[in-house]
C-alpha positions as CSV (number, residue, x, y, z in Angstrom):
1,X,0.0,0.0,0.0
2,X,1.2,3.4,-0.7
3,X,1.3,5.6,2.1
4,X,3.2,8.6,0.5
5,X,-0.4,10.5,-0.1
6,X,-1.1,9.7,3.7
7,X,1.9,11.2,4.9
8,X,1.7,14.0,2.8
9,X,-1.8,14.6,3.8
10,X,-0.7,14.7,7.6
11,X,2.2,17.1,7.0
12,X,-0.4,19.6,5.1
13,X,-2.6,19.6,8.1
14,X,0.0,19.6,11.2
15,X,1.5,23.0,8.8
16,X,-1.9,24.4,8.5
17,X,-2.7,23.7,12.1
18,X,0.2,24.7,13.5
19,X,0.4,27.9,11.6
20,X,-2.6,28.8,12.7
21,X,-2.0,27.9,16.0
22,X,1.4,30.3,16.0
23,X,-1.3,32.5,15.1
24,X,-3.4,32.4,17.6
25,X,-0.7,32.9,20.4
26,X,0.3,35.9,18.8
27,X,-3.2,37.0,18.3
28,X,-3.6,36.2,22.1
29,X,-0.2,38.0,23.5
30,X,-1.1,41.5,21.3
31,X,-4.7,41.5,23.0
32,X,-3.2,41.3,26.7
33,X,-1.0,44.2,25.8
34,X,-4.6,46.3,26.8
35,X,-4.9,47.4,30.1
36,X,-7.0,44.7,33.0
37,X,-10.6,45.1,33.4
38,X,-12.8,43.3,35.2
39,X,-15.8,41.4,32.6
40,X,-16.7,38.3,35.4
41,X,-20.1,39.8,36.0
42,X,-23.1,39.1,35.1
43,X,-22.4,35.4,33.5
44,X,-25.8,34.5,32.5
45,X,-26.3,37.8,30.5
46,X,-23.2,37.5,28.9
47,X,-24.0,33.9,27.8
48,X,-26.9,35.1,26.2
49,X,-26.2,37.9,24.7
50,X,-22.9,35.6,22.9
51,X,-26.0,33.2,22.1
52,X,-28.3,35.7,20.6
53,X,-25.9,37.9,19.0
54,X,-22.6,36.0,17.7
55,X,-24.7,32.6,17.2
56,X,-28.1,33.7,16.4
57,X,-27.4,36.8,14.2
58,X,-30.0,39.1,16.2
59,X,-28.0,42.3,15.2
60,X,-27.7,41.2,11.6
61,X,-30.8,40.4,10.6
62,X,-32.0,44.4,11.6
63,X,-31.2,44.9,8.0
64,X,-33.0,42.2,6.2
65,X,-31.6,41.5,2.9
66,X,-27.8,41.5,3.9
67,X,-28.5,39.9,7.0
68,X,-30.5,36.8,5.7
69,X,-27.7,36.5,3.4
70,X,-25.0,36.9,5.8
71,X,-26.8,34.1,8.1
72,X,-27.3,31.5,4.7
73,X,-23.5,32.4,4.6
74,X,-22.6,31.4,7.7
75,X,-24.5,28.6,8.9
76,X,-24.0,26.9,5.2
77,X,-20.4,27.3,5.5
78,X,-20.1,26.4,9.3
79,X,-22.5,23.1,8.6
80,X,-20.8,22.4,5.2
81,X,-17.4,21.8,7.0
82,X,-18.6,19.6,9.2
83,X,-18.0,17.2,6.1
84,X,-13.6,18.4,6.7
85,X,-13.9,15.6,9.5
86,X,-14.3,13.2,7.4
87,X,-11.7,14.0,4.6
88,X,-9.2,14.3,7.7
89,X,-10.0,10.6,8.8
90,X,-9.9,10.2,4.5
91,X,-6.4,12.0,4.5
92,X,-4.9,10.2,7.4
93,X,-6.2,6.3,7.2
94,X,-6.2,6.5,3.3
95,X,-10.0,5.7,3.6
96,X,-12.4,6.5,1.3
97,X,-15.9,8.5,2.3
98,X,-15.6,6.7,5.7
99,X,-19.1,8.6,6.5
100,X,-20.6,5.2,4.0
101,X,-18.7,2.9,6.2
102,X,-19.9,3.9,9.9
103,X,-23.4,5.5,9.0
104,X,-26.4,4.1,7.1
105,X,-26.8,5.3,3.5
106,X,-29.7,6.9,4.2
107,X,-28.4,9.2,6.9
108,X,-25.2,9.8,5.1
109,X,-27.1,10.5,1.9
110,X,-29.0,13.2,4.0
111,X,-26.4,14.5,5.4
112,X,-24.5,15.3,1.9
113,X,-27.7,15.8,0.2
114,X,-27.6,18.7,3.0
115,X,-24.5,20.0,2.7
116,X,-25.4,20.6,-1.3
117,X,-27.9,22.4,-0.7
118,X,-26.4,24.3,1.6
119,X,-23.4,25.2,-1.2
120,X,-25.7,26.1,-3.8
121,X,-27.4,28.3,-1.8
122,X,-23.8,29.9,-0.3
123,X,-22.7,30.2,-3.3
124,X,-25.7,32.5,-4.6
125,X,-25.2,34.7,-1.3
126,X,-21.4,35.0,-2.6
127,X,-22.5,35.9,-5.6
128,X,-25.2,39.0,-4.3
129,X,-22.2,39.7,-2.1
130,X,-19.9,40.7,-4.6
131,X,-22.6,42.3,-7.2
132,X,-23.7,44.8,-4.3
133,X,-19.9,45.5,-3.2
134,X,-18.6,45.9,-6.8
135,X,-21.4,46.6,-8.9
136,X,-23.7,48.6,-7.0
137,X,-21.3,49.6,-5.3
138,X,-22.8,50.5,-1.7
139,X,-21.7,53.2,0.0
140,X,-20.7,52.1,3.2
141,X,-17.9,49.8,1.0
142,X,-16.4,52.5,-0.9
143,X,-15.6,55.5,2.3
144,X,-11.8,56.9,2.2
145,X,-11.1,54.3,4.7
146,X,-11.4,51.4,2.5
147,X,-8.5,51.4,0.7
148,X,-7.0,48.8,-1.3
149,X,-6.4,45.9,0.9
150,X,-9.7,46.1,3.1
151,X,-11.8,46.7,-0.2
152,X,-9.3,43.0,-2.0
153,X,-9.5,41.5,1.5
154,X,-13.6,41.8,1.0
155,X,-13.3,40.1,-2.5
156,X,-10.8,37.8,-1.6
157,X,-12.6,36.2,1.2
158,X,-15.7,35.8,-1.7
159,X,-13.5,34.3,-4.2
160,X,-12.5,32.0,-1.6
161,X,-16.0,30.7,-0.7
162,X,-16.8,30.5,-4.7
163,X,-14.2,27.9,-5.3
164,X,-14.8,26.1,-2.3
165,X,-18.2,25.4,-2.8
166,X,-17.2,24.8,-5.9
167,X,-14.9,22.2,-5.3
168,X,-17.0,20.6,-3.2
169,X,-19.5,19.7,-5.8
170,X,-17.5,18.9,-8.3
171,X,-15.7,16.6,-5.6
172,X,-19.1,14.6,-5.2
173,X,-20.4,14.9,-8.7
174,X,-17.4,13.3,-10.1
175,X,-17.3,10.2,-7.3
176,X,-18.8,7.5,-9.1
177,X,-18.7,5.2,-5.8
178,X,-21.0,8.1,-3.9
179,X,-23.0,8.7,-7.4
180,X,-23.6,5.0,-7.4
181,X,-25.6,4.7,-4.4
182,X,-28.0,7.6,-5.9
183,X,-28.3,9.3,-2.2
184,X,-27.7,12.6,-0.8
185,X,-26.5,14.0,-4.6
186,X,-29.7,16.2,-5.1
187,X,-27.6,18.8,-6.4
188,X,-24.6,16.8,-8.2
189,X,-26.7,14.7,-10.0
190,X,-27.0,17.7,-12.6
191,X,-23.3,18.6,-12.4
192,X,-21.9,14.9,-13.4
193,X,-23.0,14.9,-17.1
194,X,-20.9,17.7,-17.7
195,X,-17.9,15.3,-17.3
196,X,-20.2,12.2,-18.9
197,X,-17.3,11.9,-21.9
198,X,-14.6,11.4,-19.8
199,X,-12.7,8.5,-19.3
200,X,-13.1,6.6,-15.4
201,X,-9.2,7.0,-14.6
202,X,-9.7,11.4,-15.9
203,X,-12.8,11.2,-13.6
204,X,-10.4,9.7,-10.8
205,X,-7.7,12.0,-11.1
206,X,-10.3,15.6,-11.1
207,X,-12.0,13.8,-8.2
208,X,-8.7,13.5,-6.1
209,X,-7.8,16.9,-7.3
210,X,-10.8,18.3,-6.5
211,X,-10.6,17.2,-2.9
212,X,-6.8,17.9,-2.4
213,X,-7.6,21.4,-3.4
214,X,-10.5,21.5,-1.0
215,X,-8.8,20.4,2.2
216,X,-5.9,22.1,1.1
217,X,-7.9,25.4,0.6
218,X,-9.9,24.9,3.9
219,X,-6.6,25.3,5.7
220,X,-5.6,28.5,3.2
221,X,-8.5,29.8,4.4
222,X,-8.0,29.2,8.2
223,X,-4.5,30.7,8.2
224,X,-5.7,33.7,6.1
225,X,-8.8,34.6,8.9
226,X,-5.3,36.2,11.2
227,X,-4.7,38.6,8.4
228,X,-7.9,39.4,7.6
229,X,-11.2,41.4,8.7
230,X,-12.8,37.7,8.5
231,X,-11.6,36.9,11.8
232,X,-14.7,38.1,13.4
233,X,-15.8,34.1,12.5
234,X,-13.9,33.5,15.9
235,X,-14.1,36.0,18.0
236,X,-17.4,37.4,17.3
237,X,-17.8,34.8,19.9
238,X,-15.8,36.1,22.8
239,X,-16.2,39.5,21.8
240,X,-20.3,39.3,22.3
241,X,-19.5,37.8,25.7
242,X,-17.0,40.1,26.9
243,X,-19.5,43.1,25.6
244,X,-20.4,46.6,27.6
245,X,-23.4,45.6,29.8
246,X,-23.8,49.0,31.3
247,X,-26.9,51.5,29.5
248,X,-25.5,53.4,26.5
249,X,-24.4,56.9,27.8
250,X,-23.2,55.4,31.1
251,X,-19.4,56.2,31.2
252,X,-16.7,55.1,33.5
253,X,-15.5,57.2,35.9
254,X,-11.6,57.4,36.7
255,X,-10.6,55.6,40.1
256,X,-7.7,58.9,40.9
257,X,-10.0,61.0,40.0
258,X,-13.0,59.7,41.8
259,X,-10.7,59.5,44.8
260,X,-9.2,63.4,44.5
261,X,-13.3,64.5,44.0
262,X,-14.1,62.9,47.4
263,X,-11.1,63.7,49.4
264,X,-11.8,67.3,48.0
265,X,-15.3,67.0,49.3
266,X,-14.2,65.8,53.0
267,X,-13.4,68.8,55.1
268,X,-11.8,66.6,57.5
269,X,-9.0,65.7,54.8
270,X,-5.6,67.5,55.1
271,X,-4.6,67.3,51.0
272,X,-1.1,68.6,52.3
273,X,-0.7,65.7,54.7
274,X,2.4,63.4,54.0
275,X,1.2,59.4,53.4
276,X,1.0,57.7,56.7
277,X,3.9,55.5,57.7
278,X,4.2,52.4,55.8
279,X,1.6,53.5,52.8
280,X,3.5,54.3,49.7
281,X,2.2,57.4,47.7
282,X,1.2,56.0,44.4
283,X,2.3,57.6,41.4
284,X,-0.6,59.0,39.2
285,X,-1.6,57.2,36.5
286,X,-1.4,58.2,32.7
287,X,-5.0,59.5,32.1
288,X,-6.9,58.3,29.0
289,X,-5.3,56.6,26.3
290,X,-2.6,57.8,23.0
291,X,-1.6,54.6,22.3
292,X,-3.4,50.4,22.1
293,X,-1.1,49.9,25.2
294,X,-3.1,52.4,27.0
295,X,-6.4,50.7,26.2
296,X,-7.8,47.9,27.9
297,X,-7.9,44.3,26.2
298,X,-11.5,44.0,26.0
299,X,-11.8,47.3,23.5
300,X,-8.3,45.6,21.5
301,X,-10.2,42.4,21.6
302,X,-13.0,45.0,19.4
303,X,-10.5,46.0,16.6
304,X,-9.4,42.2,16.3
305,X,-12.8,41.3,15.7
306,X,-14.2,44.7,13.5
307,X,-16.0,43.0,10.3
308,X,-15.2,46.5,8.7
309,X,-18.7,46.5,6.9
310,X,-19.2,49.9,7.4
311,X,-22.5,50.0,9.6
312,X,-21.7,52.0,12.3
313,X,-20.0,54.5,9.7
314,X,-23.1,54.6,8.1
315,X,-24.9,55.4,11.2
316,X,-22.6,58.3,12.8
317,X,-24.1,61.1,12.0
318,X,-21.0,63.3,11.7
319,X,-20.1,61.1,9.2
320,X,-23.3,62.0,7.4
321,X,-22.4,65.7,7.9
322,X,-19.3,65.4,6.1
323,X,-17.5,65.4,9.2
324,X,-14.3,63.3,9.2
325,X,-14.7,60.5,11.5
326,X,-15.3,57.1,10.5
327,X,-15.8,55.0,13.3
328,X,-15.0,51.9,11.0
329,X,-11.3,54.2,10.6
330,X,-11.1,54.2,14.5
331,X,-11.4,50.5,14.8
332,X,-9.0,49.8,11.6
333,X,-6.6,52.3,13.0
334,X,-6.9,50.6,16.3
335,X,-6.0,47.3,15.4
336,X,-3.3,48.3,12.2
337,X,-0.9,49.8,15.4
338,X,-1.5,46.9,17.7
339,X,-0.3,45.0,14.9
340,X,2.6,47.2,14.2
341,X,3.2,47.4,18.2
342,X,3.2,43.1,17.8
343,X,5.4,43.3,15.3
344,X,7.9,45.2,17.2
345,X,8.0,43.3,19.4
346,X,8.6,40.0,17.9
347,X,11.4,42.1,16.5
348,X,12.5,43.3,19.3
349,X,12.6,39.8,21.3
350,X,10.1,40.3,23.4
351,X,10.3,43.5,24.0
352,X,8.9,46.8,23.0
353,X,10.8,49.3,21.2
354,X,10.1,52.9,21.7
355,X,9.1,53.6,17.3
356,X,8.3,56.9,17.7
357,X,4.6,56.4,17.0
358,X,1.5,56.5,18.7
359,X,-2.6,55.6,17.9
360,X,-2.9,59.2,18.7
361,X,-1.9,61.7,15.7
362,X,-0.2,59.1,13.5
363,X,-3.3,56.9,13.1
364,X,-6.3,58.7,14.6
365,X,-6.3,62.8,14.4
366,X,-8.1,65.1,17.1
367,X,-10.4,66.3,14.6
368,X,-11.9,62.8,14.0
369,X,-12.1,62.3,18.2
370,X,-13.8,65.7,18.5
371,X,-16.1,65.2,15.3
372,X,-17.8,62.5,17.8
373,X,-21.2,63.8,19.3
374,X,-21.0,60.6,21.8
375,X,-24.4,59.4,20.6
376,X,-23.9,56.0,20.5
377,X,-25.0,55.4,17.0
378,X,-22.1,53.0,16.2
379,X,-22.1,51.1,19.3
380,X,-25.6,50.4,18.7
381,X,-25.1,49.7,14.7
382,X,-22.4,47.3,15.1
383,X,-23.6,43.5,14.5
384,X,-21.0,42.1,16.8
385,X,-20.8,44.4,19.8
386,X,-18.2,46.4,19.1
387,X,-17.6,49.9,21.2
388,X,-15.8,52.7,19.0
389,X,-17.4,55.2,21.2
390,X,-14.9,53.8,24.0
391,X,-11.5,54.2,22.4
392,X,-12.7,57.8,21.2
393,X,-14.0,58.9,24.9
394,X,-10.5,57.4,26.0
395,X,-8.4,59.3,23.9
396,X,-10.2,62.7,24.3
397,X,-9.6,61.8,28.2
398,X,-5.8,61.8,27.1
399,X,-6.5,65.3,25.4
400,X,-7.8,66.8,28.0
401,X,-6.6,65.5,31.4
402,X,-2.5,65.3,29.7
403,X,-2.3,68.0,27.3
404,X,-5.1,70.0,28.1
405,X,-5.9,70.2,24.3
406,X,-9.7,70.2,24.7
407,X,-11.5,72.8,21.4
408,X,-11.5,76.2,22.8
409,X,-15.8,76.0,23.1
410,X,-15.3,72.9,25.8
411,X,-12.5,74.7,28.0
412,X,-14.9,77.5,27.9
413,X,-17.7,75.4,29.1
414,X,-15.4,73.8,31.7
415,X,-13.9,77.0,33.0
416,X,-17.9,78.1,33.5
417,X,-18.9,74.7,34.9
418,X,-15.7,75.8,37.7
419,X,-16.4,79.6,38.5
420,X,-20.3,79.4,37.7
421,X,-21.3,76.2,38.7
422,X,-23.1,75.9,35.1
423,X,-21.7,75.5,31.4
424,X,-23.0,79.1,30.9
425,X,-20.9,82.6,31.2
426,X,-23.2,83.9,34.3
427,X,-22.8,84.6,37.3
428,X,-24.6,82.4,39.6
429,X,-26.6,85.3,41.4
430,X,-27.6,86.1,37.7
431,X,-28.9,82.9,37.0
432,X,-32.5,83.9,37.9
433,X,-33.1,87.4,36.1
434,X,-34.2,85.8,33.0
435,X,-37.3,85.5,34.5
436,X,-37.7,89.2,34.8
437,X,-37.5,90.1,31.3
């Protein structure tokens, strides 16, 4: 028996595997970079809201069309692979359809007949896919932000499931062994006399390269999800989970500063006392965020897993103004200099190396952050729970609290909120004489 195909198979998928695996790790170590915060509350919701939103599509389907198609898409293509577990026992054991051997034909006819079905019906949602992102050309595809890789990566990921599902019907239409027990090939029964004048060893040899090229291309397509905006398949999952429970508008409140505000407030406090004896003064910490490392993990974990399908961009309504922000850009931004910060330090050994750089000004400009009217829009757009508003609140905290660069018309308002007690320019004892005009 010839094992070479056997052992080939195997190296193919420990590479692919283990590639992705490296992959993953380093995925894994640029997220921690963030800052801590605490996400162990409220388990059940979060369990939910993963099972509503990342499983059941609740926040796709808002839009009808693109989210039906979006949900054939991805529960054809998730239930379609389940059919890679038995090409792996194929690959390794040198078996052939295995599923005949350990199921009844019936079941496994079902099962395939399924999975045909399922491609057709993938492959037409491909197909609407790319018409509306390159022929009608959608708005929300085609903003300043999309430049050349995000709108190929779009296409490429397309192309990718066309030849898959491809593959995988020409795979079974071709098999003369599963065509022979006339079961589960309600869809490759019409695709088989277009090879009817070819010889049985040509059939053999497009069957085999059929199915090479469609485990071999499953595992393309695993190793290309790290580089691309398609690896919200995975972590749509965590990301749902780990999502902002707290009401939209709700913002978090600064532990120094909380602590300055009351000891302000408490008459009995000394603020010129020295530390007591033993208690170490603790150094303030850097307010707000310039850079990913500044962030926490749970908002990095958001760029990872931005689709980049524009929604929330469409939604912001200084975008609609003409205004510059994208909140899509904030998010691509985001994770483009956690992935140059990773890279630096995989360069570096280890270790961070000071590049100069920063999220702030070389990625996202002040007049994007303050082109934000904090409404929310995009958080409540996004299909996967993604929080844009975050980062930009985060670095306008930087702005204001480390360089005191706030727009002239909020110092004003804060400089009145100090002496007046009110964002207005009045005195407090004049607060009241509008009521005697």
């Amino acid at each position: 028996m010839n094992y070479l195909p056997n052992i080939l198979f195997a190296i193919i998928l420990i590479a692919g595997i283990g590639y992705f695996s490296k992959n993953v790790k380093k995925l894994i170590r640029n997220i921690k970079l963030g800052k801590d915060v605490d996400v162990s509350d409220n388990k059940s919701e979060r369990w939910k809201n993963m099972a509503m939103i990342a499983l059941g599509q609740s926040k796709m389907v808002r839009r009808p069309i693109s989210g039906l198609l979006h949900v054939v898409v991805y529960v054809g293509f998730i239930i379609i692979n389940i059919e890679v577990l038995e090409i792996i026992i194929d690959g390794i054991f040198g078996t052939h359809r295995i599923g005949l051997k350990v199921l009844s034909k019936s079941v496994y006819g079902f099962l395939i007949g399924t999975f045909e079905v399922l491609a057709v019906l993938v492959f037409i949602s491909v197909i609407i896919f790319w018409a509306r992102r390159n022929i009608l050309k959608l708005a929300r595809f085609w903003k300043s932000e999309m430049t050349s890789w995000p709108k190929n990566d779009g296409n490429f990921i397309l192309y990718f499931e066309m030849v898959l599902m491809t593959l995988f019907l020409v795979m079974n239409a071709i098999d003369l062994d599963f065509q022979s027990i006339n079961s589960g090939n309600v869809i490759s029964q019409y695709i088989a006399p277009w090879f009817s004048g070819l010889q049985e060893s040509t059939l053999h040899v497009i069957e085999r390269g059929a199915w090479w090229l469609h485990i071999v291309g499953i595992l393309i397509f695993l190793n290309y999800l790290y580089f691309s905006k398609h690896l919200h398949i995975l972590l749509a999952f965590p990301n749902t989970y780990f999502g902002n429970l707290k009401p939209k508008g709700q913002l978090n409140n600064l532990e120094a500063v909380t602590n300055e505000v009351k000891m302000m407030m408490d008459p009995n406090v000394d603020p010129f006392a020295a530390p007591a004896e033993g208690v170490e003064e603790e150094v303030p910490a850097k307010f707000g965020a310039s850079d990913v490392q500044d962030l926490n993990w749970v908002q990095l974990l958001n760029a990872y897993t931005c689709t980049e399908c524009g929604r929330c961009t469409s939604e912001c309504p200084a975008n609609q103004t003409g205004k510059k922000l994208s909140p899509r850009k904030i998010m691509m931004d985001t994770r483009d200099r956690l992935e140059e910060v990773g890279k630096n330090i995989d360069e570096n050994k280890g270790e961070f190396k000071d590049d100069g750089k920063q999220l702030l000004d070389d990625y996202i400009t002040k007049e994007e952050l303050w082109a934000c009217t904090s409404c929310n829009a995009c958080v409540e757009a996004c299909p996967v729970s993604i929080d844009p508003l975050s980062i930009i609140l985060e670095m306008r905290r930087y702005l204001v609290m480390e360089q005191s660069a706030a727009p002239t018309e909020l110092n004003n308002m804060m400089t009145n909120i100090e002496n007046n007690g009110a964002p207005w320019p009045y005195n407090q004892m004049d607060r009241l004489n509008w009521k005697d005009e």
